[in-house]
VOVO-174818 format. One line per field, with one value per residue (C-alpha): x negated, y, z. Coordinates in Angstrom, 1 decimal, decimal comma, padded with zeros to 4 digits. Each point is the difference from the previous one (the first is absolute). Example, Ala and Ser with C-alpha at 12.3 -4.5 7.8 and 13.67 -1.06 7.14 Angstrom:
<recs>
xx	(-012,3 -001,4) $
yy	(-004,5 003,4) $
zz	(007,8 -000,7) $
</recs>
This chain:
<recs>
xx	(006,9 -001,5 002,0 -001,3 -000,4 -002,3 -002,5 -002,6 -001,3 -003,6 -000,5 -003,6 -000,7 -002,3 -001,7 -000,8 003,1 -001,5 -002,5 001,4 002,8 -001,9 000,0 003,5 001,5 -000,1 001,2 003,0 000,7 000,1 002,8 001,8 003,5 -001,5 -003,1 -001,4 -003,2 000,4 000,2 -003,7 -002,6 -002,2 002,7 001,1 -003,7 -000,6 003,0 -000,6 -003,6 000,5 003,6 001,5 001,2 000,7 -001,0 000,1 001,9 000,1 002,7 -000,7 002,6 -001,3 001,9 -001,2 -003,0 -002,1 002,6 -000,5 003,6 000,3 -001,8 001,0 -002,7 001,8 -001,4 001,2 000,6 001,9 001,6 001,4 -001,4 -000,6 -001,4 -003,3 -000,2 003,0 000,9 -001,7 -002,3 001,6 003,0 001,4 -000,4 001,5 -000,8 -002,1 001,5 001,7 003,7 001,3 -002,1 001,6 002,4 -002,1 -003,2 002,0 001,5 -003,5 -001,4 002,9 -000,8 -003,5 000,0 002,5 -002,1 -003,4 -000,4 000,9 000,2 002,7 004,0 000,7 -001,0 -000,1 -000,2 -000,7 000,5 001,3 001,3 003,6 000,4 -002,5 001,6 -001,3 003,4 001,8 -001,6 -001,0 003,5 000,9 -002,9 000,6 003,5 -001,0 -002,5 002,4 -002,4 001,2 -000,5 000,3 -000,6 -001,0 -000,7 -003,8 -000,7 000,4 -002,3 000,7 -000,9 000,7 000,2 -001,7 000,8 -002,3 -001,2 -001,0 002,4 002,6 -000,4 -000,1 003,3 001,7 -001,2 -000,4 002,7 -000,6 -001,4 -002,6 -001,1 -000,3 -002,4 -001,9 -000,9 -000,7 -002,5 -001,7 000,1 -002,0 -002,2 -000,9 -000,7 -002,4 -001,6 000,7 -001,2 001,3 -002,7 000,7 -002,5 -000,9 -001,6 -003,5 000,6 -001,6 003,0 -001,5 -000,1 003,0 001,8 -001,8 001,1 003,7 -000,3 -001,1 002,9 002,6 -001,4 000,5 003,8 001,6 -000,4 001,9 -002,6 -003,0 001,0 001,1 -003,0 -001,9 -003,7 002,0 002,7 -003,5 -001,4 003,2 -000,4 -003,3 000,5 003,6 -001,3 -003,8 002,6 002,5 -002,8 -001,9 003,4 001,4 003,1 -001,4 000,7 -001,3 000,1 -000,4 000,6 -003,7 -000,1 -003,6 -001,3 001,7 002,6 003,0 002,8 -000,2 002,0 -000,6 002,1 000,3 001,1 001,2 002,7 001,3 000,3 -002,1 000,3 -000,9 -001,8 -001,1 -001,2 -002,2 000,2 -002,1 003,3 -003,0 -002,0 002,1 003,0 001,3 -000,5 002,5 -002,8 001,8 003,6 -002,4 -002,3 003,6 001,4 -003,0 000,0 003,5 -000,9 -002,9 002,0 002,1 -002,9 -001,2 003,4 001,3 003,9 -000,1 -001,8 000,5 -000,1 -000,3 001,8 001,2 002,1 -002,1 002,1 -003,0 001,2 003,3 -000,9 -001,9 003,2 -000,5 002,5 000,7 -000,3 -000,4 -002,4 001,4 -000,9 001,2 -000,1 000,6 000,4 -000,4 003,3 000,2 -003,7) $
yy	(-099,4 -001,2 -001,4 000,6 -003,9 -000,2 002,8 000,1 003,2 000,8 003,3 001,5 002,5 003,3 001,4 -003,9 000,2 002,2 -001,9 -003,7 001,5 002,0 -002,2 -000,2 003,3 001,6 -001,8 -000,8 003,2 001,4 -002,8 001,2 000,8 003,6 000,0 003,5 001,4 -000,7 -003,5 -000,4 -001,0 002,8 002,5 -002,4 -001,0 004,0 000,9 -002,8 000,6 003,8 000,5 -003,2 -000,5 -002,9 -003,6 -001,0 -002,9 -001,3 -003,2 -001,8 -002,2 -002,6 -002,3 -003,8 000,7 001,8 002,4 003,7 001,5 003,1 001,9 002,0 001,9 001,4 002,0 -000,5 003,1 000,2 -003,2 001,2 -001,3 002,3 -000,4 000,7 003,4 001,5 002,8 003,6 -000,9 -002,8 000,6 -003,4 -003,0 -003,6 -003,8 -000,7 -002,7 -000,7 000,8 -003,3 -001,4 002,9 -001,5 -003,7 002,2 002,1 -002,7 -001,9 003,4 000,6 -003,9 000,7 003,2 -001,4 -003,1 000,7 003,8 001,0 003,4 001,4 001,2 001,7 000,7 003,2 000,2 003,4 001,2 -003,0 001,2 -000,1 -002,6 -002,3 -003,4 000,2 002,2 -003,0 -002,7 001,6 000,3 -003,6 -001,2 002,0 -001,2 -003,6 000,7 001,9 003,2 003,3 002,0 003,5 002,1 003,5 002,4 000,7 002,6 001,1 -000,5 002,7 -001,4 000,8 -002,1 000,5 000,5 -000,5 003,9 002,4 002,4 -002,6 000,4 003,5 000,1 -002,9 000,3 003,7 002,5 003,2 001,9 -002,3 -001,2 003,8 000,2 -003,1 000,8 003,5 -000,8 -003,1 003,1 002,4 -002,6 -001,3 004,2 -000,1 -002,6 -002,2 -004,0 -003,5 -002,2 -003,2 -002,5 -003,0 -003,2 001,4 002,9 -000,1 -000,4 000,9 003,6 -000,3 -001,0 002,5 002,6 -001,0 000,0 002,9 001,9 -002,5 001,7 003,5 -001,0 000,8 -000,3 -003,2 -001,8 001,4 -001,1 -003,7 -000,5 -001,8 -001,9 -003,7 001,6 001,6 -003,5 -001,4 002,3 -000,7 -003,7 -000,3 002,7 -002,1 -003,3 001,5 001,7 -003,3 -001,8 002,9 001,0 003,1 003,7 002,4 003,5 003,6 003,3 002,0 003,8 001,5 -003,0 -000,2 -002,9 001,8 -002,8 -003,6 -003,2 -003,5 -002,5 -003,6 -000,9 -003,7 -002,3 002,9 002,4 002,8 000,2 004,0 -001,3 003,3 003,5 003,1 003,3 003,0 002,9 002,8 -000,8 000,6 000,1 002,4 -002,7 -002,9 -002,7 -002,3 -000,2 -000,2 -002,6 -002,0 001,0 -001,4 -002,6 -001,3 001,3 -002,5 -002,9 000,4 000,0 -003,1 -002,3 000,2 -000,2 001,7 002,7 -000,5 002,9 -002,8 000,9 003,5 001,9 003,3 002,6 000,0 -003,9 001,2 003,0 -002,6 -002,0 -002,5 -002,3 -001,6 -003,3 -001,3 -002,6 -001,9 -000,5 -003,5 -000,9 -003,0 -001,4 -003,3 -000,9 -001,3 -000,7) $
zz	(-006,5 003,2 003,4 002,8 001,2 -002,7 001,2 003,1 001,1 002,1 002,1 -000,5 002,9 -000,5 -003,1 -001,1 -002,1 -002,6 -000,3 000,0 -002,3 -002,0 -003,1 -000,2 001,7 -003,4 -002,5 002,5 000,5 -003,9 -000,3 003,0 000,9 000,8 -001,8 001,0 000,8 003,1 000,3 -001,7 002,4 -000,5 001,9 002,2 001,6 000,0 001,7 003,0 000,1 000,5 001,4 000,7 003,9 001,9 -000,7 -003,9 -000,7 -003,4 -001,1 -003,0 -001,7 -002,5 -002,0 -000,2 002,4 -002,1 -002,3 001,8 -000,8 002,6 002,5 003,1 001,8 003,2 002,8 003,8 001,6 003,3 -000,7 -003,3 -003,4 -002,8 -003,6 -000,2 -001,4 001,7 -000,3 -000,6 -003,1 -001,3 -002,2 -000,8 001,8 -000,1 000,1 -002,9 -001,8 -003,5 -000,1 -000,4 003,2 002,0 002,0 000,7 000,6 002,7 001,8 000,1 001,2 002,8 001,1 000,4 001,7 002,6 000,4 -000,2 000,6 003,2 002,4 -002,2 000,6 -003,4 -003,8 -001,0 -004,1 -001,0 -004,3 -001,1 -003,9 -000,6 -002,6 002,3 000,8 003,1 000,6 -000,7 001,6 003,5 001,2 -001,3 002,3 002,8 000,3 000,0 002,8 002,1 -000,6 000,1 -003,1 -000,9 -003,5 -000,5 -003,2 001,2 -002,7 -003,7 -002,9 -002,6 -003,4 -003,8 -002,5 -002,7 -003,6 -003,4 000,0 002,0 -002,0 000,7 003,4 000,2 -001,9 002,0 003,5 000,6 000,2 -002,2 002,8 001,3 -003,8 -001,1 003,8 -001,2 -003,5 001,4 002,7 -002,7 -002,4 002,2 001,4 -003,4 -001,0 003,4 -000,9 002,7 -000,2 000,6 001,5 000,2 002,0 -002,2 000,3 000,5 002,0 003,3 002,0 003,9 -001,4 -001,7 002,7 002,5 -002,6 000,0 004,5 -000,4 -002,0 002,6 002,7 -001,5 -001,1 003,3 003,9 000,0 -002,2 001,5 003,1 -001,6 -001,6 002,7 -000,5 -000,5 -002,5 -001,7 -000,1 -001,3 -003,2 -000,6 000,2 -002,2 -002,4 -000,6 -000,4 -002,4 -002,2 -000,7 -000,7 -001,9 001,7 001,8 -001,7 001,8 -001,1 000,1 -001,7 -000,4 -000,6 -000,1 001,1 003,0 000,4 001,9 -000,4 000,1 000,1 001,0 -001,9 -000,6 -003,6 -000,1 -001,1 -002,5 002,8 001,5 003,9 001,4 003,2 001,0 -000,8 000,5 -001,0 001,4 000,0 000,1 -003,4 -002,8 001,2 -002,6 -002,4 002,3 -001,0 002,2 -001,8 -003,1 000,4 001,3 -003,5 -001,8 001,9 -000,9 -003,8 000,7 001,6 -003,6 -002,3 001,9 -000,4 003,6 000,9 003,1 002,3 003,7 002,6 002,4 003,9 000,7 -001,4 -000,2 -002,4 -002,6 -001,2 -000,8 -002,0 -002,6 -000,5 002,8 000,9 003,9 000,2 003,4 002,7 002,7 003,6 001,3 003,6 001,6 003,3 001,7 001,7 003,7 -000,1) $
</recs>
C-alpha cells in the first residue's frame, strides 16, 4: 500500500501520452481496480484521436521515481475535467490503478491537477462502477479540500451471471415463457439453417468490421444517425487491437449467405462485454436472428468458461428478457470551493 508522500506525479499533454506510456498502460490496466476494455490503450488513443474534445491532460503517479502505479488521462472542456472517453461510447471508466493504491493514487492525482493543471472549476466523473473505491475515496478528499461533491446513479448495466451450462441457464435465468421462446426461435433457426460466424484471428477484420457498421446502421434511426466517421474509426481501430490480443468476438448470424445479425463483444477477465449490435429488421426477420445469435452467444460465453455476460449501459427491455440483472455506474461531480 502506497502513501501519497511517497509518490510524484508528471502531467504529459496531447496524444504523447500514448505514446510515452505505452509500455506500461497495459499491463497497469489488466491489474486495475476496474480493469475493463476500456482502460487499454488501444480504446483509449482511438476514442481521443477520433472523438475526444478539449485539451488532453494525462497525470501519472509513480512510486519511488520510476514505479508507474496509476494513470488519469482527463480532457478540459469548458473548465470541467472529464475522463478521457466520457461518455457516449465508453461504458466504464475510472483511474487506472491497483485497488490497494486507490486512495494514495487519488490524492496524488487531486494534488496534481490542482497544482499543475490549470483552467479548471470542476471534475465531472462519468460510469464509475459501483463497487469502485473511487466511491469511497472521492468524498473523503473532497471534504479535506473544502470541494463540493455530489453522486449520481448514471445508468444501469444489465448482466447475468452465468452458470456451468447452457441448459442451466436456460432453467435458472429464464422464466417458462421466455425459455420455451428461446429454445423455439434456436429450434427454427437451427431447421433454416441459419449460421454462427465468428471472426477469428485471421479474418480480415476491415471487412469484418465494415460488415458489422453496416447491419448498426440498419438497426434503427438512432444508430444510423450515431454512427458518425470518428465512432467508424473507433471500431476499426478497438476491433484490429482486440483481434490481435484475443479479446475481440465479433459475430454474426448468416442465412443464405447473407449476415443479417451481428454482435461486437469483448470477452476478458471471465466476462463478455455486449459493446454493440446490428441487425437488418427486413432480412429474415421471421427467423428473430438477433435474439438468437444473443442466445448463442451467452451458450458460447458458457462453453468458453466465463462468469458473466454484460449488457453494458441501458436498460433496453431485450436485456431483461435474457435474465439480466441491474447493476448500476456512477456519475461523480465535484467542485472546487471558493476558488
Amino acid at each position: 500500500m502506497a502513501d501519497s508522500s511517497e509518490l510524484t506525479t508528471t502531467v504529459v499533454r496531447g496524444r504523447a501520452a500514448f505514446t510515452q506510456f505505452a509500455p506500461q498502460w497495459d499491463s497497469l490496466a489488466h491489474t486495475g481496480m476496474t480493469a475493463t476494455p476500456f482502460q487499454f490503450l488501444a480504446y483509449q488513443e482511438a476514442w481521443w484521436t477520433h472523438l475526444g474534445p478539449g485539451e488532453l491532460s494525462t497525470v501519472a503517479v509513480y512510486r519511488d521515481q520510476d514505479e508507474l502505479i496509476a494513470l488519469a488521462p482527463f480532457y478540459n472542456l469548458d473548465r470541467v475535467l472529464y475522463f478521457n472517453g466520457c461518455t457516449q461510447e465508453t461504458d466504464y471508466l475510472d483511474l487506472i490503478v491497483r485497488s490497494e493504491q486507490a486512495a494514495a493514487a487519488w490524492e496524488a492525482v487531486v494534488n496534481c491537477l490542482c497544482t499543475d493543471v490549470p483552467g479548471w472549476d470542476a471534475i465531472d466523473l462519468c460510469n464509475i462502477p459501483a463497487d469502485s473505491p473511487t466511491r469511497t475515496i472521492l468524498p473523503r478528499l473532497a471534504a479535506s479540500r473544502g470541494f463540493s461533491l455530489s453522486e449520481s446513479i448514471h445508468e444501469v448495466c444489465p448482466v447475468i451471471p452465468l452458470p456451468d451450462s447452457f441448459e442451466g441457464y436456460l432453467e435458472t435465468q429464464l422464466d417458462k415463457k421466455q425459455r420455451h421462446e428461446v429454445r423455439r426461435k434456436l429450434r427454427r433457426a437451427e431447421g433454416a439453417e441459419a449460421r454462427l460466424v465468428v471472426v477469428g484471428p485471421d479474418d480480415d477484420i476491415h471487412l469484418a468490421v465494415d460488415q458489422f457498421l453496416e447491419l448498426l446502421q440498419k438497426s434503427t434511426p438512432e444508430k444510423q444517425a450515431w454512427l458518425n466517421e470518428g465512432r467508424r474509426a473507433v471500431f476499426h481501430e478497438v476491433a484490429a487491437a482486440a483481434q490481435a490480443d484475443g479479446s475481440l468476438q465479433l459475430m454474426f448470424m448468416e442465412m443464405d449467405g447473407v449476415k443479417a445479425a451481428a454482435l461486437f463483444n469483448f470477452e476478458y477477465a471471465g466476462r463478455v462485454w455486449v459493446y454493440n449490435s446490428g441487425l437488418d429488421p427486413f432480412s429474415f426477420g421471421h427467423l428473430s436472428l438477433g435474439v438468437v445469435l444473443t442466445a448463442r452467444a451467452i451458450e458460447l460465453a458458457i462453453q468458453r468458461g466465463n462468469h458473466t455476460f454484460d449488457f453494458l449501459r441501458g436498460n433496453e427491455e431485450y436485456k431483461y428478457r435474457f435474465g439480466a440483472k441491474d447493476t448500476t455506474v456512477h456519475r461523480i461531480e465535484m467542485k472546487r470551493g471558493g476558488e
